[in-house]
N, C-alpha and C positions, 0 to 999 in steps of 0.2 A: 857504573852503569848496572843497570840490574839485570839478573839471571833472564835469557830468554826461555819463555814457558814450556819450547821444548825438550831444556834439559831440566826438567823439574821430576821428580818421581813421577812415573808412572802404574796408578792403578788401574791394570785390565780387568776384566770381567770376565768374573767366577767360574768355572767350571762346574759341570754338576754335581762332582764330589764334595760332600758339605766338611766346611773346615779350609776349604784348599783358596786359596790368594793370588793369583802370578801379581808379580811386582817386581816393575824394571828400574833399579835407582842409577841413572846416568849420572856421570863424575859434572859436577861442578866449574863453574868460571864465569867470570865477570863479565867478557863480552864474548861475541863468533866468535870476534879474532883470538881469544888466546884458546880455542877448541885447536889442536891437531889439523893436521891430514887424515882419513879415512882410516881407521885401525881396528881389526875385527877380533873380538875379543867375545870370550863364551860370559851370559848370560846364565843365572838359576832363573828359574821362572817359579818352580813347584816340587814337590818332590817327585812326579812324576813327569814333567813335561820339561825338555830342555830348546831351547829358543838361541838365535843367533842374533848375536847385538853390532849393530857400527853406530859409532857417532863420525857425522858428518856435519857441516855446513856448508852447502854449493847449491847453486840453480841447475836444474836439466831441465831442459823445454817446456818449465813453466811449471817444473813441480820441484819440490822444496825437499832437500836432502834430510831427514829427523834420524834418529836415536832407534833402536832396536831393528835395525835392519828392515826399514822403512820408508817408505815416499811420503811427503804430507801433500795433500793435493791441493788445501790453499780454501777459502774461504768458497763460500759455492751457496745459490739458493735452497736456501732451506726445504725440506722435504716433511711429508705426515713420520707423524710416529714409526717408530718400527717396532718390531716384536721386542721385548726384552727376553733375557735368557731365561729356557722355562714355560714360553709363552707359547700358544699357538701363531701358525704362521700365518699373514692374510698374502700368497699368493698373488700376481697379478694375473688376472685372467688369460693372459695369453705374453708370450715372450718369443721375439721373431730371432730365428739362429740365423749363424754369417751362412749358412747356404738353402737360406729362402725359407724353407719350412717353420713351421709355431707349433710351439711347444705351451700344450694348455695346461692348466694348472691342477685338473683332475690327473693328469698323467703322472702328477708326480706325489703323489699319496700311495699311502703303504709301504712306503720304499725312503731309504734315507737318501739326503739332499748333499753335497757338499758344494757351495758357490765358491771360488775363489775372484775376486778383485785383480786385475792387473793390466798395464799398461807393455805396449810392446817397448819401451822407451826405457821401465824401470830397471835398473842392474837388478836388483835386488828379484823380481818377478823373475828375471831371466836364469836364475838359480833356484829361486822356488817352486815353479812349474812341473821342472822336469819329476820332482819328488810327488806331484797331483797325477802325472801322467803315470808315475810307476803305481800306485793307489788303487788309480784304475783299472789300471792289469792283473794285478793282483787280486783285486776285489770282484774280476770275472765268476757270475755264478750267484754273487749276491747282490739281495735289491737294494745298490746304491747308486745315484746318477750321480754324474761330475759334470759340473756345467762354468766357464768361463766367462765371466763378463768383464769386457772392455773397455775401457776408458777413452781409449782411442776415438780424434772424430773421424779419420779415415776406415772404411771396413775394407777398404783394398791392402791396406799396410797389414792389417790383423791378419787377414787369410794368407798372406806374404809369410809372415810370422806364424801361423800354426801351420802351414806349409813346411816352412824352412826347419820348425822344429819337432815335426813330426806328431805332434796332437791329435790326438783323437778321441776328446772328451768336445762334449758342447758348447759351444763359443757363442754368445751373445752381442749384443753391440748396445742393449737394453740394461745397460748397468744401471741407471737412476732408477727404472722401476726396481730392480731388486735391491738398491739401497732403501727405498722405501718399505720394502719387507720386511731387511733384515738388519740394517744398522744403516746409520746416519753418519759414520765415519769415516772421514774422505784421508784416509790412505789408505799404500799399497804396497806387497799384496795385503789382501783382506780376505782372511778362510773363514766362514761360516758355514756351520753345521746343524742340519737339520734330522731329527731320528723320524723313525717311522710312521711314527704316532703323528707326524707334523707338528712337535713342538722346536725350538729353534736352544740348539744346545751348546753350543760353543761361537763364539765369536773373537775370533785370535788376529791379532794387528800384527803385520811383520812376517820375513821371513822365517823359516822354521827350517828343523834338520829334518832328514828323511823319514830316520824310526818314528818321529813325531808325525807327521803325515800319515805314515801309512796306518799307525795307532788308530785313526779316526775311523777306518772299517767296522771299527768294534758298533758303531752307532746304526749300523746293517745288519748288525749280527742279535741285537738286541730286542 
């Protein structure tokens, strides 16, 4: 049986340092079955950035266990282009947060963007998060917004969820529009990075370590 596609090499998309690659080469096998159980094992990504890898194959509530500490979300209607890296950003006019208010898109110029992707469902979100929320606090002072968008079709389960785990960055339930923005790529999490200028600068699939997170302030301070 032949290799399923998600453990094929993985090429992510470049960061703005020219020269630099991340690339995740997951181990080989002939079918799921002769994949392991869940084994979490450190990733190189770059010489700068270090990333957290699991191979998995399992179902969770309709989303698809992948490789680099990752959800694959599964086939899904297609969406308009989105930015590539580099690119300016087209913004959706208005973006409604889980406690009622909109969030217009002239708000968020001059100032860097960080979206994060995430399901309340994903293990993997559920470790990466907390590293977006310390970011935050950190990044108190400079102009960078954190904003969360959810995959969830419940927004009672989500507000449960950044309740329960104390959030206090901007939560969305408008994830498709900002997939539309910023990448077409249906797993989770998914951190995009936006710099001041409104060009869209990183686009990272997968959980990440903390230093890596919080690294991404530099894109506020630019």
């Amino acid at each position: 049986m032949s290799r399923p596609d998600w453990l094929a090499t993985r090429t992510l998309q470049p960061s703005s340092a020219p020269g630099h690659e991340r690339r995740v080469s997951l181990p080989a096998a002939d079918d799921a079955a002769a994949v392991p159980a869940p084994v979490p094992v450190h990733v190189s990504v770059d010489s700068r950035r270090r990333r957290f890898g699991q191979v998995a194959v399992a179902g969770l509530g309709g989303l698809a266990m992948a490789g680099g500490g990752l959800l694959s979300l599964g086939a899904s209607t297609p969406v308009r282009a989105a930015a590539a890296v580099g690119d300016l950003v087209r913004w959706p006019e208005t973006v409604t947060l889980l406690d009622g208010s909109t969030l217009a898109a002239e708000r968020l110029r001059h100032q860097a963007v960080l979206v994060v992707f995430f399901s309340t469902t994903c293990p993997f979100c559920t470790r990466h998060n907390p590293h977006v929320q310390k970011l935050m606090a950190a990044s108190a002072g400079l102009p960078l917004r954190v904003i969360g968008a959810a995959q969830d079709k419940s927004a009672d389960a989500v507000r449960a969820y950044v309740q329960r785990h104390g959030y206090s960055f901007d939560v969305t339930m408008d994830a498709r529009a900002l997939h539309e923005a910023l990448s077409p790529r249906k797993v989770i999490p998914l951190t995009c990075v936006v710099d001041r200028g409104g060009r869209l600068r990183e686009v990272i699939p997968g959980e990440m370590f903390e230093d890596d997170v919080l690294e991404l302030a530099k894109w506020a301070r630019a």
